[in-house]
N, C-alpha and C positions, 0 to 999 in steps of 0.2 A: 504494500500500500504506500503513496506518494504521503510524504511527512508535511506536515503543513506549519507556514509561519505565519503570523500576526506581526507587522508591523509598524511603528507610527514615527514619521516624523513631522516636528510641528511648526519649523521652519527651515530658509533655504542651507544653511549649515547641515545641518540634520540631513536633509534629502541628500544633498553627498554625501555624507558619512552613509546614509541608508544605500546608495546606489553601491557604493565600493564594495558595500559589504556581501549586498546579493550577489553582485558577479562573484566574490567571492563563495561563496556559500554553494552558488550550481554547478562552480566546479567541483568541489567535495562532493555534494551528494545533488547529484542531476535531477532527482527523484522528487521534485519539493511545488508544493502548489502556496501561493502566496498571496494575504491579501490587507488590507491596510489603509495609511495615509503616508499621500506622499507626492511629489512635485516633479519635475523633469529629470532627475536623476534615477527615480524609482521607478516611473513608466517607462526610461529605456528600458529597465528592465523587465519590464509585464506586469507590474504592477496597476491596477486599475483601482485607484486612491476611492475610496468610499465618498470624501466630500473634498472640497479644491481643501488644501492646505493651508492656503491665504486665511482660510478661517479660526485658525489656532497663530498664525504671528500676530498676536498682540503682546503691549509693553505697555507697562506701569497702568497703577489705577484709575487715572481717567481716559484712557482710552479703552482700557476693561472692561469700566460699569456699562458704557453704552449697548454693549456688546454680549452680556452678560447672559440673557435669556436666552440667546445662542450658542451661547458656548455649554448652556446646561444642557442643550435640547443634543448637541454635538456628542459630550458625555454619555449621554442616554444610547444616541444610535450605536457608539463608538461598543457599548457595553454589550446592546443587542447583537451586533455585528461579531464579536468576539463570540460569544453564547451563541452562534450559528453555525459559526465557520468550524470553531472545536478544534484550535491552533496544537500543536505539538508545543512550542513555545511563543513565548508573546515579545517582542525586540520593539523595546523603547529607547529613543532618540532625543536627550536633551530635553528641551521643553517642559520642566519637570512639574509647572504648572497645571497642567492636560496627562503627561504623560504618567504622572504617580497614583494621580485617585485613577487611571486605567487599571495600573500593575496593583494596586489594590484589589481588586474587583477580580484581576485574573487569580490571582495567590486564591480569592476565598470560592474559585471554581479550579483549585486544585493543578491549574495552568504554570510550567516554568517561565519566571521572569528574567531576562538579560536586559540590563541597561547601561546604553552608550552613550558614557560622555557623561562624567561627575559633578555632580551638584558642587559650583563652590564654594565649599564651605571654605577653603582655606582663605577667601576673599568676605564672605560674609555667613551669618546665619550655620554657625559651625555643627549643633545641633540637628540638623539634616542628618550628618552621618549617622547617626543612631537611629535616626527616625527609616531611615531606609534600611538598615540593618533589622531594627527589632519590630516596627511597629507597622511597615509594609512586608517586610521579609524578601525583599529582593533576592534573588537566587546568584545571580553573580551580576561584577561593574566590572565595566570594561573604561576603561582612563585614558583622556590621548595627551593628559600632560605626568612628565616621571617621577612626581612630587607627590601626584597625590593619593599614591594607593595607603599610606600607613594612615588618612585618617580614616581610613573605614574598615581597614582589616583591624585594630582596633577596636571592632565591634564585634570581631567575628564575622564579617561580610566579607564570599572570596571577590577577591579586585585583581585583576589584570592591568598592567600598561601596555596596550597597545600599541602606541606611539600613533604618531597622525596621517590617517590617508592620501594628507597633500602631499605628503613623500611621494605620492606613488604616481601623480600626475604626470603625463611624459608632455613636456611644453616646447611648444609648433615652433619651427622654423621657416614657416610659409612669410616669405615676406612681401605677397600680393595685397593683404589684407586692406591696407592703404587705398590701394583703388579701387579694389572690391564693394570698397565702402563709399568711395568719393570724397578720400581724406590729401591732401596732399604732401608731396613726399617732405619738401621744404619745409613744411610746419612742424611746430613744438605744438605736439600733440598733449594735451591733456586726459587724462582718466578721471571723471566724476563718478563715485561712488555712493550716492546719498543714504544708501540701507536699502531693506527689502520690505519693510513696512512700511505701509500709506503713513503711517505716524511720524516716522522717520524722512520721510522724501518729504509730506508737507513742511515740518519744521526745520529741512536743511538744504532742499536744494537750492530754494533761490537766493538765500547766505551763498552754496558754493559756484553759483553763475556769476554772481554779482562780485565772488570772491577773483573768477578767474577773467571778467573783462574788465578789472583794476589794473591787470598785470601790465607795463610797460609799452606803446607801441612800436616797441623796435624790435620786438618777437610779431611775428605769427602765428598766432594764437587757434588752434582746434578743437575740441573737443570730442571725445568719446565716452559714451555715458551706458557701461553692458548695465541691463536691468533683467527680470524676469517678463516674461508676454502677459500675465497679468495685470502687470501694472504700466503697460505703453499707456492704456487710456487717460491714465491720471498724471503720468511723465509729461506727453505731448503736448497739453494744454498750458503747462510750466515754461517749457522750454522755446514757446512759439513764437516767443517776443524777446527773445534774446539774441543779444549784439555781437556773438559770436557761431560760426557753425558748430551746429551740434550733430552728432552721428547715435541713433539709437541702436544698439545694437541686443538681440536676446537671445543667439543659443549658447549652448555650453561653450563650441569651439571657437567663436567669436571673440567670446570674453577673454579667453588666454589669449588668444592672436592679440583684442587689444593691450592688455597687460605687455605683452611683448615689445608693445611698437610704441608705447607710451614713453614718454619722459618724465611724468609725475604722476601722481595718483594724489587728489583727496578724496578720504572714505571717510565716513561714518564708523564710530569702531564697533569692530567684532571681528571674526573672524575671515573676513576679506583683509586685515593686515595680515594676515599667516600667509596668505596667498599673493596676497604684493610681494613678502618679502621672497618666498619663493622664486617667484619670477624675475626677485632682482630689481624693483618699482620703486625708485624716490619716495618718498606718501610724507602726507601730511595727515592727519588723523583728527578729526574733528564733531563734537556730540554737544546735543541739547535736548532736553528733556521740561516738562513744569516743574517750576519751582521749592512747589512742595516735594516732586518724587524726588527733585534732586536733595531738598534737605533730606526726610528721610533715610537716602541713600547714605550721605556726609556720613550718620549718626551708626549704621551697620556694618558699611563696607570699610574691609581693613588694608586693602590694597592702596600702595601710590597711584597706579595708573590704571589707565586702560587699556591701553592697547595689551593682545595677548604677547606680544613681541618685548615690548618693555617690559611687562611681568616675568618673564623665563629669563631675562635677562638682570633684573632689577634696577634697571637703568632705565634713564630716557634715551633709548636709540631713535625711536623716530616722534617726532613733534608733537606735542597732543594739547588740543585746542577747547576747553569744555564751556558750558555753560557763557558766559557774559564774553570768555576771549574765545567763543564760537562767532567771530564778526567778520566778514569781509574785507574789512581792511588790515586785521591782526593776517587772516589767513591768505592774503594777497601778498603781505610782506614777505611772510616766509615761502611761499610758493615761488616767489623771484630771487629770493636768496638762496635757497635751493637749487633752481636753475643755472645759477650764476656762479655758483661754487663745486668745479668737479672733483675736487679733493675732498668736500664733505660725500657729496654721492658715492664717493668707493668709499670712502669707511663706512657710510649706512652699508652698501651692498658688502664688507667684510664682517661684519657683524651678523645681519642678515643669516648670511654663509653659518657663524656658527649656532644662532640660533634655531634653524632647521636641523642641525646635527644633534639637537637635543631631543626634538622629536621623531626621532630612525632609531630601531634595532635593528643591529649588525642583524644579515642573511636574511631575517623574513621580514613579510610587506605587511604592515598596519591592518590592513584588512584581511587577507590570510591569516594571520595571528585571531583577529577578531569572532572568523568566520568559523572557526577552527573552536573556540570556548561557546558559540552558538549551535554547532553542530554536534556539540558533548550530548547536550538536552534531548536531539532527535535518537 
């Protein structure tokens, strides 16, 4: 009989880490039917996502509450849908908000729970780890940073370091991309990153338009802006009246190509700084939030920064712009000092370089490793 998985991821992070893992996992055991949430990563691989995925990225409490009576009714299908399917195991992705009252519900129908990608507690709300240990009873964590398995086997929880599947990216050397796109060769291409949340793009993109046609007029200024096809509708209408070309671009292969051909990146942080720095991308790193989430935040979170980059590191390796110095002209400055200076850009890009070597184990691939403590359960 074909083993069956349940899988959820509840944002674009997630869906890659979900995508690496299933290729992973049908080469182990081909035999496997699979069904879930999940976005352009998890439908290459045949996944047919139970509801769009857009419906679980949300962030902080007032973009939550509005949202709220659907996320319970999401909850509910999400429970039914498990309780139909009769998963071998059930694979959760980050999102710990959606994704734990699930692996609660699977534990008390007797279902083995895998979850990808640890709650930070080392950064906030440390107490997690025990709540996942004792009071959900997760079966096994799978970690993509090398820090953090002692605070949860500390509870008795088994935990894995995987290391991170960006390792495993093989990135393009097509250098058509340009035209492709109708970008030209001459120009200082810019990467705009603003998030994958509508919450996110409303409250930063037009800060980073407005940041990058500040820039100097003795550059040639481009833009490339990869996003998800969800959210062209709510991008286009942003970007229609800006004083610079903008290029949309939304498939997977896209995105690396533009990362490749860029000269800078500002993102939004999360985990697209892993992937800038992968690629070797200047970035400047820039976040706002309401004011209240942000105090809140102040009051929990025990981390300097945000970016994942400067955290592995402990340093500020690349720029990071939050709340009040999230402006335009803060973020303009340094975007041109950046450009201007190519002996900071190879030390970001030497750094870079070691910071990815902390997330690789020697001989096996991040998601092999992964696929591999998933397919123990079938």
């Amino acid at each position: 009989m074909a083993k069956r998985i349940f899988i959820i991821a509840g944002e674009a992070s997630g869906d890659f880490l979900g995508g690496q893992l299933l290729a992973s996992l049908k080469n182990l055991n081909p035999n496997i039917e699979v069904a879930g949430i999940g976005a352009q990563y998890l439908e290459s691989q045949g996944l047919l996502s139970l509801f769009p995925m857009a419906d679980l990225s949300l962030y902080g409490l007032f973009e939550l509450l509005p949202h709220l009576f659907n996320l319970l009714n999401r909850i509910k299908q999400t429970k039914e849908a498990i309780s139909a399917f009769k998963p071998d195991v059930l694979v959760t992705i980050d999102s710990p908000g959606f994704c734990l009252r699930i692996a609660k519900y699977a534990k008390q129908l007797g279902i083995p729970v895998v979850h990808y990608v640890a709650p930070s507690v080392w950064a906030w709300r440390p107490g997690r780890a025990k709540k996942l240990a004792k009071k959900i009873g997760i079966d096994h964590l799978l970690c993509l940073l090398p820090f953090e398995p002692p605070y949860f086997t500390r509870y008795g929880l088994p935990t894995t370091f995987v290391g991170h599947p960006i390792t495993e990216v093989i990135l393009p050397d097509d250098t058509s991309f340009r035209e492709s796109v109708s970008i030209s060769r001459e120009s200082t291409l810019v990467c705009l990153l603003p998030g994958s949340r509508k919450s996110e793009i409303i409250k930063l993109l037009n800060i980073f338009l407005d940041a990058v046609s500040r820039l100097p007029l003795t550059r040639r200024i481009e833009v490339v802006l990869p996003t998800l096809p969800h959210l062209v509708p709510l991008i286009e209408p942003l970007v229609k009246e800006a004083r610079i070309p903008i290029k949309i671009v939304t498939s997977i292969e896209q995105k690396w190509q533009a990362f490749m051909q860029s000269s800078i990146a500002l993102a939004a942080s999360g985990t697209v700084s892993l992937e800038l720095a992968y690629a070797g991308v200047p970035q400047v790193i820039a976040y706002r939030i309401s004011s209240f989430s942000y105090c809140v935040a102040k009051c929990l979170v025990k981390t300097r920064y945000a970016s994942l980059v400067n955290i592995l590191n402990d340093q500020e390796v690349v720029p990071e712009y939050l709340q009040r110095e999230c402006s335009s002209n803060l973020l303009s400055q340094k975007l041109e000092s950046i450009l201007a200076d190519s002996k900071y850009q190879k030390h970001m890009r030497g750094q870079y370089a070691a910071t990815i070597d902390k997330l690789r184990i020697p001989v096996v691939k991040a998601s092999d490793l992964a696929a591999s403590v998933v397919n123990s359960y079938l």
